[in-house]
C-alpha positions as CSV (number, residue, x, y, z in Angstrom):
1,X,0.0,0.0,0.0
2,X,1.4,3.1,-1.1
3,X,1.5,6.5,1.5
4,X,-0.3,9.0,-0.1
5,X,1.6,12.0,-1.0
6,X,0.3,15.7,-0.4
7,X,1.7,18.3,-2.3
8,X,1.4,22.0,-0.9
9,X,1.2,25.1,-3.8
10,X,3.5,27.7,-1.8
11,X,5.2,30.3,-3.4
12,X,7.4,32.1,-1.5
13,X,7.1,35.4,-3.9
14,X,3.6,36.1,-2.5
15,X,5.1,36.4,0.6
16,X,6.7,40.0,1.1
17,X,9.5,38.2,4.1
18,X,12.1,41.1,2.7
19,X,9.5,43.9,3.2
20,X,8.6,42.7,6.9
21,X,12.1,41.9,7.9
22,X,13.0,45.6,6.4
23,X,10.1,47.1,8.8
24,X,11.4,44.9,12.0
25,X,14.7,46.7,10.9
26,X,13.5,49.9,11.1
27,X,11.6,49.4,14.7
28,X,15.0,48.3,16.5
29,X,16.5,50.9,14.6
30,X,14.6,53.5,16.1
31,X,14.8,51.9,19.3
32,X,18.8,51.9,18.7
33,X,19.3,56.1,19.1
34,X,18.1,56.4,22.7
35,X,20.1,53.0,23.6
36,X,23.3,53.7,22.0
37,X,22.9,57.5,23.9
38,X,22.3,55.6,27.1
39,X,25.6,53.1,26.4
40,X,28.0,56.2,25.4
41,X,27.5,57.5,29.3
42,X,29.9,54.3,30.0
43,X,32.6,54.2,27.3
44,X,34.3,56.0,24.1
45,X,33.0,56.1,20.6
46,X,35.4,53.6,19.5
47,X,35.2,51.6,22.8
48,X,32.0,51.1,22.3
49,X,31.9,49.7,18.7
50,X,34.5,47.9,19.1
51,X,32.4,46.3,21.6
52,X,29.0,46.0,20.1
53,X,30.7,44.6,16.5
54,X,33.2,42.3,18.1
55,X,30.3,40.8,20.1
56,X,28.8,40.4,16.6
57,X,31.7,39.0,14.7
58,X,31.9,35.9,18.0
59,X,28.4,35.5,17.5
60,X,28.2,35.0,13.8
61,X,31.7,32.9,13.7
62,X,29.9,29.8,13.4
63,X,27.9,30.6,10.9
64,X,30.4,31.8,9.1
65,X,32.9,28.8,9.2
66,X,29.4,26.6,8.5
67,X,29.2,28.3,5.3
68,X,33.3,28.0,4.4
69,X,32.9,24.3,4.7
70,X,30.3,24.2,2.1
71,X,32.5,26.0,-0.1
72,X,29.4,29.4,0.1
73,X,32.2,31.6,1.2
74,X,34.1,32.1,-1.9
75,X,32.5,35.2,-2.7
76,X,33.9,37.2,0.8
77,X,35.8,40.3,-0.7
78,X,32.8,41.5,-2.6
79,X,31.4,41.9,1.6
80,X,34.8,44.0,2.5
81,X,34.4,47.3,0.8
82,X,30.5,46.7,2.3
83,X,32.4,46.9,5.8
84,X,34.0,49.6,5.3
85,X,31.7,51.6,4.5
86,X,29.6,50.4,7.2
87,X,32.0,51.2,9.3
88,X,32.2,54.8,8.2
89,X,28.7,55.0,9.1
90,X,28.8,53.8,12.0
91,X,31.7,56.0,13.1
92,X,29.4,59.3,11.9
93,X,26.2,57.7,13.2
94,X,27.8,56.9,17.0
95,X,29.0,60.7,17.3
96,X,26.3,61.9,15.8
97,X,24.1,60.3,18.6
98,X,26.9,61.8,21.3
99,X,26.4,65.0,20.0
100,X,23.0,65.5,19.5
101,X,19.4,64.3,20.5
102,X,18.0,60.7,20.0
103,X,14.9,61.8,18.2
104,X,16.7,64.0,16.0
105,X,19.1,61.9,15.0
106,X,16.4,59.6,13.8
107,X,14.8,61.9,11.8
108,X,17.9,63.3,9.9
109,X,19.2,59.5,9.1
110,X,16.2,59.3,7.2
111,X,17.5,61.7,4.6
112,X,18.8,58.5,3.2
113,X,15.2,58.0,2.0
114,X,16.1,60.8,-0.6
115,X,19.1,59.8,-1.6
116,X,19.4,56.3,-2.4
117,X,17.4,56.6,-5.3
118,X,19.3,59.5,-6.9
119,X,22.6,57.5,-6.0
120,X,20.7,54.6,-7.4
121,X,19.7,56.2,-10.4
122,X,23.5,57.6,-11.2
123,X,24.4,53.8,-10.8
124,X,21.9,52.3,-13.2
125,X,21.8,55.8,-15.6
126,X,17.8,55.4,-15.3
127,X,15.6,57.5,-14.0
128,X,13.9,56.7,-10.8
129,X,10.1,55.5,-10.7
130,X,7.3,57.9,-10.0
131,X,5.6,55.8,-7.4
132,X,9.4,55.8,-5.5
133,X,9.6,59.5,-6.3
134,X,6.2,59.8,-4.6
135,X,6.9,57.9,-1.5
136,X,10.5,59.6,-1.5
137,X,8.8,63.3,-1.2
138,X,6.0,61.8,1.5
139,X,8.6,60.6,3.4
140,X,10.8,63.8,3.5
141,X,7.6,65.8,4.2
142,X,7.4,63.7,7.0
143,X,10.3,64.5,8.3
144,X,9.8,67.9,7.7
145,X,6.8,67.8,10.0
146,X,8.5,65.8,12.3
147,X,11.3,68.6,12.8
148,X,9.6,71.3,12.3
149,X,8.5,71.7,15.6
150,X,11.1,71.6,18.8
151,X,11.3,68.1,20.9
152,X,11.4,68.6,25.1
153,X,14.2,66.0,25.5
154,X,14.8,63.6,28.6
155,X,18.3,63.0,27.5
156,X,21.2,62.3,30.1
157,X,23.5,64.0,28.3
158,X,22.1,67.0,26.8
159,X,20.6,70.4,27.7
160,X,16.8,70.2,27.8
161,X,15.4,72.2,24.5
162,X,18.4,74.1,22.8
163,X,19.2,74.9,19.5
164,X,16.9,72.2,17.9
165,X,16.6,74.7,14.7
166,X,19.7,74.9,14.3
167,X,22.6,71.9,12.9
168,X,25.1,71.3,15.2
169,X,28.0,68.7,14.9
170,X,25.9,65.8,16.0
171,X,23.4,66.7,13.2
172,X,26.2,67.0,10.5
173,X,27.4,63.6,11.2
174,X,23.7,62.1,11.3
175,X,23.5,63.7,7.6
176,X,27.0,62.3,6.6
177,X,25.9,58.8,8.3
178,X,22.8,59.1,5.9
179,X,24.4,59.3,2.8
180,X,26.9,56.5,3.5
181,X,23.6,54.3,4.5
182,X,22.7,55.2,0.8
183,X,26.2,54.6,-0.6
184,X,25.4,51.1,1.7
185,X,22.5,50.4,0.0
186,X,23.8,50.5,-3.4
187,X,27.3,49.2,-2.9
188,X,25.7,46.1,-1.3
189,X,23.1,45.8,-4.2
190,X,26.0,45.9,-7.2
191,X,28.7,44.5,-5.2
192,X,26.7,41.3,-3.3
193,X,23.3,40.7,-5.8
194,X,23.6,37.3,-7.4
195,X,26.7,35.8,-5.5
196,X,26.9,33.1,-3.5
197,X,27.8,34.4,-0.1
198,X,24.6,34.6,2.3
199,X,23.4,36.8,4.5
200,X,24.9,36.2,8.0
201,X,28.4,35.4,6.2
202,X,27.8,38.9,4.6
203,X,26.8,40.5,8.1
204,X,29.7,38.6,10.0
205,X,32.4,39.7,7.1
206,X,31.1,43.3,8.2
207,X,31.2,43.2,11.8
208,X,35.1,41.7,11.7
209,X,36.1,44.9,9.2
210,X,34.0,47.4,11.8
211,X,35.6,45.6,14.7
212,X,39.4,45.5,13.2
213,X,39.1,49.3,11.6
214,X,37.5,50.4,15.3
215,X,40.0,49.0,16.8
216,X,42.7,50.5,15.1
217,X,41.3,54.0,15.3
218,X,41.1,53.6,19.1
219,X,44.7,52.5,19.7
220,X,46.3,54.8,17.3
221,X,44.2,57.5,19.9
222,X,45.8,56.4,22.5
223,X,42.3,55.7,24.2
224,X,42.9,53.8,28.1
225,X,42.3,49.9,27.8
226,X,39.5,50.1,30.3
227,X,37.2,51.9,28.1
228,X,36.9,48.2,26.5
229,X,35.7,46.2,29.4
230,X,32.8,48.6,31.1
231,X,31.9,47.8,34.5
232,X,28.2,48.5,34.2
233,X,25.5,45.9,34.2
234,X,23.1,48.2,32.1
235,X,26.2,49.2,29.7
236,X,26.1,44.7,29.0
237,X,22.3,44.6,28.5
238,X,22.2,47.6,26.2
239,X,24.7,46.3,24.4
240,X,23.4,43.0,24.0
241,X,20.3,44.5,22.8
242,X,22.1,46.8,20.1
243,X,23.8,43.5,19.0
244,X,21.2,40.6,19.0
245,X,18.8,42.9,17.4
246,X,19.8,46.3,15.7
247,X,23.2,44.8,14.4
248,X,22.9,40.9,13.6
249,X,19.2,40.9,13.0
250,X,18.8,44.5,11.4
251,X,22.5,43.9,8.9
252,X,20.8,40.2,8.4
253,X,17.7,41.5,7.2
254,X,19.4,45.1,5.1
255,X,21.4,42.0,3.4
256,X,18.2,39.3,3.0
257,X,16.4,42.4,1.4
258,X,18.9,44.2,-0.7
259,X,19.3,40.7,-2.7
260,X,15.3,40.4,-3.0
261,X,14.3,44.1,-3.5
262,X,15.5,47.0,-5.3
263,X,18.0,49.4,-3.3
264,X,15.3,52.5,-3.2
265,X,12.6,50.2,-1.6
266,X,15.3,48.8,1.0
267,X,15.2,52.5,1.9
268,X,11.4,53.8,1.6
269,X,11.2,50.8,4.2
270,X,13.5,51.4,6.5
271,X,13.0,55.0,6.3
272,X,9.8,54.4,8.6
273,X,13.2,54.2,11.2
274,X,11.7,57.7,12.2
275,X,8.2,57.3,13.4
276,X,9.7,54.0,15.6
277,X,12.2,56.3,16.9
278,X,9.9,58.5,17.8
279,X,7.2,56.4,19.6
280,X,10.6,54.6,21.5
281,X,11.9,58.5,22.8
282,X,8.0,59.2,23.9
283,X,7.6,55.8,25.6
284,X,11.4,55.3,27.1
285,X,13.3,58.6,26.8
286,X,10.4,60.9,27.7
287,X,10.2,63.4,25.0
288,X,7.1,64.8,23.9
289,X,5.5,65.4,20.2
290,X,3.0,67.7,19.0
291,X,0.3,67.1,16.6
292,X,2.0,68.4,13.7
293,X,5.0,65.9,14.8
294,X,2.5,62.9,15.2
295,X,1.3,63.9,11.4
296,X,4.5,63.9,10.1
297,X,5.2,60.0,11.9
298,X,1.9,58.8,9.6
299,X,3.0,60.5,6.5
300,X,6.0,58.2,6.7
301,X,4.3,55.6,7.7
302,X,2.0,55.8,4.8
303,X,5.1,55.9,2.5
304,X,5.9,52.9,3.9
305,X,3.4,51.6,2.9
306,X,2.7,52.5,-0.3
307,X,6.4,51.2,-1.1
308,X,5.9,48.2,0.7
309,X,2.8,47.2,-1.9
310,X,3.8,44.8,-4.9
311,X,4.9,46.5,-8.1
């Protein structure tokens, strides 16, 4: 007597997995700003990310050597130039946060939303879609909205309400972190798109050049040793946090959906980074939004979206 066999119709294509790993993204990164603030009150710049990406790199090891012995690791220095400029954001990102409020920081790293499809555009010498145009602007006005209006900060290490018009040195490296994210998105979309190399292999290649180039920087500064090994309890958890979920998970799924998605929808989607980051600083930091601010959230939202639909 033969088993019967039962055959299921599945096809994975229906199924937007990129798109919702893409959002997840952008809610633990917009839980990251007022974390990584918080972390910074124990350690250096440099300390610290050579903390959270050497954590990383350990974690993903395994993986990585998994993949090697199936011969799916061949393909590795198309992922260095990706770590590097990683780390370049990173670097900008980190100070950026130091030197300026969580919120805002959120809301200016969005700016990417702009100008990945330009950058992507350059790249491919074709001129971007008008439903990503359209979602582009919504988003932008978003922000727009979103910073229109000033932000009563909780923030342990900044003056309550000053110069929120204004662009400081935190906000300058926010908008130099943004365009790298967009140089990110494209790099990893030429360089990575079609090999063999997968995801986590890609993520832990970029953690070990963020770890190694961190490291460098912070011994050719001449930084004390104890900066690396923080005595703090929270300083462990928050890092374990930025690490499990907006490095390993976030990279993983910037990765999973650069190879299943074009580069200016990787960005409309993570773009909604801003309203998450915005409901985590209301719920966690303490700062408070007006209407106006709470309108410009759904805008981006809604671009969300809209980008998120099939085309």
């Amino acid at each position: 007597m033969r088993t019967p066999t039962i055959y299921f119709s599945f096809r994975p294509a229906q199924l937007p997995l990129a798109e919702i790993a893409l959002l997840l993204t952008a809610v633990f990164w917009g839980t990251s700003y007022g974390i990584t603030k918080e972390a910074l009150l124990y350690t250096s710049v440099f300390a610290f990310l050579v903390i959270r990406f050497g954590m990383t790199s350990l974690i993903l090891l395994p993986v990585y050597w998994h993949d090697a012995r199936k011969g799916l690791t061949k393909d590795w220095r198309y992922a260095v130039p990706t770590g590097i400029i990683l780390l370049g954001i990173f670097i900008a990102e980190t100070y950026g946060i130091f030197h300026t409020s969580a919120s805002k920081a959120a809301f200016l790293i969005s700016l990417c939303v702009l100008i990945t499809p330009i950058m992507e555009s350059c790249v491919t010498r074709t001129r971007p879609k008008n439903k990503i145009i359209l979602c582009a602007l919504l988003s932008l006005f978003g922000v727009f909205l979103l910073t229109s209006n000033g932000i009563t900060e909780a923030s342990p290490t900044h003056t309550t309400g000053k110069n929120h018009g204004l662009l400081n040195l935190g906000d300058i490296c926010i908008l130099l972190a943004a365009f790298l994210r967009a140089c990110m998105v494209v790099a990893t979309n030429v360089l990575l798109k079609g090999k063999s190399l997968s995801a986590l292999s890609t993520t832990c290649i970029q953690a070990n050049v963020v770890t190694l180039g961190a490291l460098l920087v912070f011994f050719l500064t001449d930084n004390p040793i104890e900066q690396l090994l923080p005595t703090s309890i929270s300083f462990w958890l928050e890092a374990s946090y930025l690490v499990l979920f907006c490095t390993i998970f976030a990279l993983f799924a910037q990765n999973f959906g650069v190879k299943h998605t074009s580069a200016s929808r990787v960005s409309l989607l993570t773009g909604s980074e801003p309203a998450f980051g915005a409901l985590f600083a209301f719920l966690w930091l303490g700062e408070s939004f007006s209407i106006i601010q709470l309108v410009g959230a759904g805008c981006i939202l809604g671009a969300t979206l809209l980008a998120s639909k099939q085309r």
